[in-house]
C-alpha positions as CSV (number, residue, x, y, z in Angstrom):
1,X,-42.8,21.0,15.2
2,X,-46.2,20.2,13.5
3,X,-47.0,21.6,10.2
4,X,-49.6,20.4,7.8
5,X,-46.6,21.4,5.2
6,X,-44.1,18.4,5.5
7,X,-44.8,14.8,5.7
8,X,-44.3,12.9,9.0
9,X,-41.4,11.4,7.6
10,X,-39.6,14.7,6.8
11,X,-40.7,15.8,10.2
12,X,-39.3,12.6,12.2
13,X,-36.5,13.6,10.5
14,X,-36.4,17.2,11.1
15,X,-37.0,16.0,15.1
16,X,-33.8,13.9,15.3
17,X,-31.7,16.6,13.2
18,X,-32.7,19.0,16.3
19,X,-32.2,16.5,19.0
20,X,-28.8,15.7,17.0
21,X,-27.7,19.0,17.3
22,X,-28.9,20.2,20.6
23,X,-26.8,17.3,22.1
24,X,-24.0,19.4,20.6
25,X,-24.8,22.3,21.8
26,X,-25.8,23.8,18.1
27,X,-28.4,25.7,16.4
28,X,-30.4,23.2,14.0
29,X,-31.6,26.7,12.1
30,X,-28.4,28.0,11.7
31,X,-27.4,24.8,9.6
32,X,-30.7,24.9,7.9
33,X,-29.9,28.6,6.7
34,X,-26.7,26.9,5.3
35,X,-27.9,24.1,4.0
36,X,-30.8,27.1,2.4
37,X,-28.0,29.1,0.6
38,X,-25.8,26.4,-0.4
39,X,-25.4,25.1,-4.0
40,X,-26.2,21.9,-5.5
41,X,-23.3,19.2,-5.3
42,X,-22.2,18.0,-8.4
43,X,-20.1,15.0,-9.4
44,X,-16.7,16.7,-11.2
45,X,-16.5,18.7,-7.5
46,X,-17.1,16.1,-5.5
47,X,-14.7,13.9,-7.0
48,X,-12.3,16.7,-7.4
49,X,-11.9,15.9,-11.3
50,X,-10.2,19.0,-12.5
51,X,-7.9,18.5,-10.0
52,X,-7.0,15.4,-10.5
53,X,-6.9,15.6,-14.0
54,X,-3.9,18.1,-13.7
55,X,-1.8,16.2,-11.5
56,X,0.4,14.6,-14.2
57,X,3.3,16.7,-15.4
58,X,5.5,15.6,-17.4
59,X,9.1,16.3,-17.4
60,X,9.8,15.5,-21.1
61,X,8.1,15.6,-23.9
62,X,7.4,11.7,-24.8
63,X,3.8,11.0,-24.8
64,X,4.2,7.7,-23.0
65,X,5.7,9.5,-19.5
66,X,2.2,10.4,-19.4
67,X,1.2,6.6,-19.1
68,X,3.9,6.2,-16.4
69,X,2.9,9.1,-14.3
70,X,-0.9,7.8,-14.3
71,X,-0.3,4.1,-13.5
72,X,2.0,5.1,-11.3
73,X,-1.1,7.0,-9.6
74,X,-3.3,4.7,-9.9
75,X,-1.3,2.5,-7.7
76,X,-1.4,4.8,-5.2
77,X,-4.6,5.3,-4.9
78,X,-5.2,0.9,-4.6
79,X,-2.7,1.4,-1.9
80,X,-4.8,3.6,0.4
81,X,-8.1,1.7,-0.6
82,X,-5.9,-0.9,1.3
83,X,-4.8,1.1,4.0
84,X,-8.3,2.2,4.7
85,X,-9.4,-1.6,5.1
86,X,-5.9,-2.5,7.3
87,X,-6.0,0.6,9.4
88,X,-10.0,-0.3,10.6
89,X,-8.5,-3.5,12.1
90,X,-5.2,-2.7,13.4
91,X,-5.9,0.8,14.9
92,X,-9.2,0.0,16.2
93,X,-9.8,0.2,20.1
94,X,-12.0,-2.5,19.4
95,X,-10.9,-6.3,18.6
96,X,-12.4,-7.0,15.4
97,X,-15.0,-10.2,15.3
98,X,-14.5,-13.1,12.6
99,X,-16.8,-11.3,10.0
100,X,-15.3,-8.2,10.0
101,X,-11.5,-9.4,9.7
102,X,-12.0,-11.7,6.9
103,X,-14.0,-8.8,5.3
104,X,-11.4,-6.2,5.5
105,X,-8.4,-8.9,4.7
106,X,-10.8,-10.0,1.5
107,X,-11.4,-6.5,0.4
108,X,-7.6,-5.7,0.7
109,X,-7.3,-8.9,-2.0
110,X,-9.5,-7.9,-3.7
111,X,-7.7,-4.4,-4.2
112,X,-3.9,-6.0,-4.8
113,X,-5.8,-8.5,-7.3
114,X,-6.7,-5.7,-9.6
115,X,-3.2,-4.1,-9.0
116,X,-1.5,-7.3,-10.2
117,X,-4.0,-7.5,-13.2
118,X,-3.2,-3.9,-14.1
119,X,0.0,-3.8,-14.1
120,X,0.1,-5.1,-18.2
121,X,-1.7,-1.9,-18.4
122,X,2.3,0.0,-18.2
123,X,4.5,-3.5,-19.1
124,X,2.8,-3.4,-22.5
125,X,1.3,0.3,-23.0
126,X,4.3,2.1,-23.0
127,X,6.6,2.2,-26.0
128,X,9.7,0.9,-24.9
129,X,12.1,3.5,-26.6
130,X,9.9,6.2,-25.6
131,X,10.7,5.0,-21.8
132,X,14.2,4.2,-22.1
133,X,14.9,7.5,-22.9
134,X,12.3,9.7,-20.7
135,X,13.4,7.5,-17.5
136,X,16.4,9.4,-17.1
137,X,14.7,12.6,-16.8
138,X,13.4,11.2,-13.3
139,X,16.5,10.5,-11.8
140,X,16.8,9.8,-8.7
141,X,13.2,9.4,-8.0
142,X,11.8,5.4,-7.7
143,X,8.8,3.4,-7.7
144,X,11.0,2.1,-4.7
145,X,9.9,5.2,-2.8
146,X,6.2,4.3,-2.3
147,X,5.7,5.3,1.4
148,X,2.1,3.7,1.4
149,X,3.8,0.2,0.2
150,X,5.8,0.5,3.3
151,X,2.8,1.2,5.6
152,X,0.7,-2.1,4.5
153,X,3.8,-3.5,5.2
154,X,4.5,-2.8,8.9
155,X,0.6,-3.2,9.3
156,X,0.6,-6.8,7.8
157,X,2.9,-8.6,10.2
158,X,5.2,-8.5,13.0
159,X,8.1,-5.7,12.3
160,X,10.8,-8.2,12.3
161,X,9.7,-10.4,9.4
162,X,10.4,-7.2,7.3
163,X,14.0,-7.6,7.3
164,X,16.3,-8.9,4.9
165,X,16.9,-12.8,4.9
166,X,20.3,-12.5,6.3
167,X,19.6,-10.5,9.4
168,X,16.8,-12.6,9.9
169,X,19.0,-15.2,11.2
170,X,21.0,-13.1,13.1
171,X,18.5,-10.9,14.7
172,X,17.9,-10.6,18.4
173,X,14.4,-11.4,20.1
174,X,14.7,-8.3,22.3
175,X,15.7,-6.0,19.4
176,X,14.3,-2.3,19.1
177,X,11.9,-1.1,16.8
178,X,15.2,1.1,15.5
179,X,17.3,-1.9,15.1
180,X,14.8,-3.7,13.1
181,X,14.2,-0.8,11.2
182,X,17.7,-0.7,10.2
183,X,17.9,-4.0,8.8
184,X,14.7,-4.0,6.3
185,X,14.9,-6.0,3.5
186,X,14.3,-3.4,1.1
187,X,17.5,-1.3,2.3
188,X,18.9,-3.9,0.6
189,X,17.9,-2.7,-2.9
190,X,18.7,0.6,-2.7
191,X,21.9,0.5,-2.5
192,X,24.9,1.4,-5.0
193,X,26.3,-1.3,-7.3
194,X,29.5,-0.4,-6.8
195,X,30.4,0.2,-3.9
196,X,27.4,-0.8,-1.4
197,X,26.1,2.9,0.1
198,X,22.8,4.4,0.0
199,X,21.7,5.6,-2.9
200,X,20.4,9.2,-3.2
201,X,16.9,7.2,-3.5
202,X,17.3,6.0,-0.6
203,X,18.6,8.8,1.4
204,X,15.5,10.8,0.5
205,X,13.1,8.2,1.5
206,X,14.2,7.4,4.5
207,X,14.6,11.4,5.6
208,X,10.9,12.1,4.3
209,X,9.3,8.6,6.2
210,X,11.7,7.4,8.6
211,X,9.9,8.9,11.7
212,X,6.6,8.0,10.4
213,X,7.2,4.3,9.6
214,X,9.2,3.7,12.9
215,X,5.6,5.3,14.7
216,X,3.5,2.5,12.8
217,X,5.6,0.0,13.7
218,X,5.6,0.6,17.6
219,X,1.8,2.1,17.0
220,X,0.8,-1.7,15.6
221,X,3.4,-3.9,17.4
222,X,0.1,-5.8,19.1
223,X,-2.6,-5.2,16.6
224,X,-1.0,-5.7,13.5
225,X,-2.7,-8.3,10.9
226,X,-0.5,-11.1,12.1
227,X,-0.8,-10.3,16.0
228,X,-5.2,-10.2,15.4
229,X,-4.8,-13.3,13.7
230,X,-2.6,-15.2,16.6
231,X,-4.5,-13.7,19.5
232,X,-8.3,-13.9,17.8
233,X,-8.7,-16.4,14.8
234,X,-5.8,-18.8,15.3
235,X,-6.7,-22.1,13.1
236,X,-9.9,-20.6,11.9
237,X,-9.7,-21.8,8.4
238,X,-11.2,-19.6,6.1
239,X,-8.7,-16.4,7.7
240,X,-6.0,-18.6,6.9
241,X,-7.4,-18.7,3.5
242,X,-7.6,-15.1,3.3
243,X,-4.3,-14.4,4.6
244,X,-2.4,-17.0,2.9
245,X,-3.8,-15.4,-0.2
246,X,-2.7,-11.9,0.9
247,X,0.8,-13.1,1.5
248,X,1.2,-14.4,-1.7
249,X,-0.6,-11.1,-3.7
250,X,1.7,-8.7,-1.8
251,X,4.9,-10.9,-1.4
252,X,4.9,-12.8,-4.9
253,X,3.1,-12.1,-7.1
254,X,3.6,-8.4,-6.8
255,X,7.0,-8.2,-6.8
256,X,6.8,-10.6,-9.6
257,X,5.4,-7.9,-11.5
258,X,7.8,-5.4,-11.1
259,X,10.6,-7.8,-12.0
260,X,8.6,-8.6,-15.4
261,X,8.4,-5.2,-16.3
262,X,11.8,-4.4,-15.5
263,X,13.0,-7.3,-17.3
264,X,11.2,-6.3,-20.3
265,X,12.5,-2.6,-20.3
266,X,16.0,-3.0,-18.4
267,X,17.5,-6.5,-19.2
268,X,18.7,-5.6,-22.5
269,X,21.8,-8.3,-22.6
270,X,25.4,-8.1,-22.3
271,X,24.7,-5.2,-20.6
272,X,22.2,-4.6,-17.8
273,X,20.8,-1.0,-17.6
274,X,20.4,0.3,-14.1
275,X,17.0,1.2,-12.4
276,X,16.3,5.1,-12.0
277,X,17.1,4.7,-8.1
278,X,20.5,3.0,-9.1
279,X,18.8,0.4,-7.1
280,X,19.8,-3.4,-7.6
281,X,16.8,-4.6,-8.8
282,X,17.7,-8.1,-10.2
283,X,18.4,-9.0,-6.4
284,X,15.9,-6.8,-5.1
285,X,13.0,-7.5,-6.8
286,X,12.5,-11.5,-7.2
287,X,10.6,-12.7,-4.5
288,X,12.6,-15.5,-3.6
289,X,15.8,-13.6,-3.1
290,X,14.6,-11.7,0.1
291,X,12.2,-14.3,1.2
292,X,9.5,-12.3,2.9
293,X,6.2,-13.7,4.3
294,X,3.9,-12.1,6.5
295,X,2.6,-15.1,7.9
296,X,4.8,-18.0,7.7
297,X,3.2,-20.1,9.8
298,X,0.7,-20.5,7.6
299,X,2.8,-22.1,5.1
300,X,4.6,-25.4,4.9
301,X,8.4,-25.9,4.6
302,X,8.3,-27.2,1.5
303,X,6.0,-24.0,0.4
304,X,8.5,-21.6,2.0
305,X,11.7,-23.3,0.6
306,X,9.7,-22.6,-3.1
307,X,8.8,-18.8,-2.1
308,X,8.4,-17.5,-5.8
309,X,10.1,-20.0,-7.2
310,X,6.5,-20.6,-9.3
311,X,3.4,-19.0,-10.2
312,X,0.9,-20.0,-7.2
313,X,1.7,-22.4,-4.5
């Protein structure tokens, strides 16, 4: 492949493109008569920004919807930043070494750190009149219905710990995957005030991700964050530290959030407005009424009996 032409480095590199593609049973020369005709890459289609600038659509007329619609996707987007770093752990072939756990846990506190530091961004930029009357145009759709939420969930800890605090008790050792699933804790806020059945909400999230979340949970049953942590880094100090501090991001502090906003823009005393979803959120949403930890034996009794009862334990 010598040529006087290219520099030794561009031919090196030229000589492991062929070998590259030779292995695969390809034509280097073909791809270098794409790579010839092809345009430059530029940033706005790379990153898809017309697109994604079009993706919020309003369904009234109040300019703040739009501020709900993009926080709202924003926080979706943090949510599979932390799926990418969970689902490198926990559906790897491959046990993960010290490094490369508290890396990925880290990063994924890193990511629910700026989601909990955002969240003023929609507690104080929206106008509350301008939301307390475009909210009923979303009926019965819910910031309950977060699929992705639901995912870091199962992949953070062992699928029983997800359900409510009552059944917890209850709950038997050998119990299916279906079973558990059944008894979630956040069933528990979607339910009518009245008279204690599903909401619509709820209805519609469990016929669009039922399936899917019952597959994680069997998929991770023994490679979820808790099980790697038990089997590989058991006492190792600084995954405790990691951990602890997810448990409290995604179990506390988050939730905390929510409740602070909804207090702000439902509590409006004698009367209590409802939640879009009809869901129950004054039980739902503190953290101390459903009590869930991912890991906790990593907390103390006196720390668990407070769960959310303060700021930071």
């Amino acid at each position: 492949m010598g040529n006087n032409h290219f520099s030794e480095e561009v031919l090196t590199q030229l000589e492991k493109l062929e070998k590259k593609y030779d292995a695969m049973g390809q034509d280097l020369s073909a791809y270098l008569d794409g790579l010839l005709h092809s345009d430059y890459l530029t940033y706005w289609d790379y990153i898809q920004i017309d697109t994604l600038l079009s993706l919020q659509t309003p369904r009234t007329s109040f300019p703040d919807e739009k501020i709900f619609i993009l926080y709202h996707q924003i926080t979706e987007l943090y949510f599979k930043l932390i799926l990418n770093e969970q689902e490198q752990l926990i559906l790897s072939e491959e046990s993960p070494n010290h490094d490369t756990y508290l890396k990925r846990v880290k990063r994924m506190n890193r990511y629910f750190e700026h989601l909990i530091d955002s969240f003023d961004v929609m507690i104080d930029g929206m106008d509350p009149e301008q939301f307390l009357n475009f909210r009923m145009s979303l009926l019965p759709a819910s910031g309950f219905q977060s699929g992705q939420f639901r995912i870091i969930e199962i992949g953070s800890t062992d699928f029983h710990l997800l359900t409510s605090s009552e059944a917890r008790k209850d709950l038997k050792t050998d119990a299916s995957v279906e079973d558990i699933y059944d008894q979630l804790y956040w069933k528990k806020g979607a339910t009518e005030l009245a008279t204690g059945k599903k909401t619509l909400t709820l209805r519609q999230f469990e016929n669009k991700y039922s399936t899917k979340f019952i597959h994680r949970a069997r998929q991770v049953k023994e490679t979820n964050l808790r099980r790697l942590y038990l089997d590989h880094f058991e006492g190792d100090e600084e995954i405790i530290e990691a951990l602890r501090d997810l448990d409290y991001k995604a179990n506390v502090q988050w939730p905390l959030m929510h409740y602070k906003s909804a207090v702000r823009y439902l509590q409006k005393d004698p009367n209590v407005i409802k939640a879009t979803g009809g869901t129950n959120w004054q039980k739902y949403l503190p953290p101390r009424r459903q009590m869930i930890t991912y890991y906790p034996e990593l907390w103390s009794a006196d720390e668990i009996a407070n769960w959310g009862s303060r700021e930071k334990i």
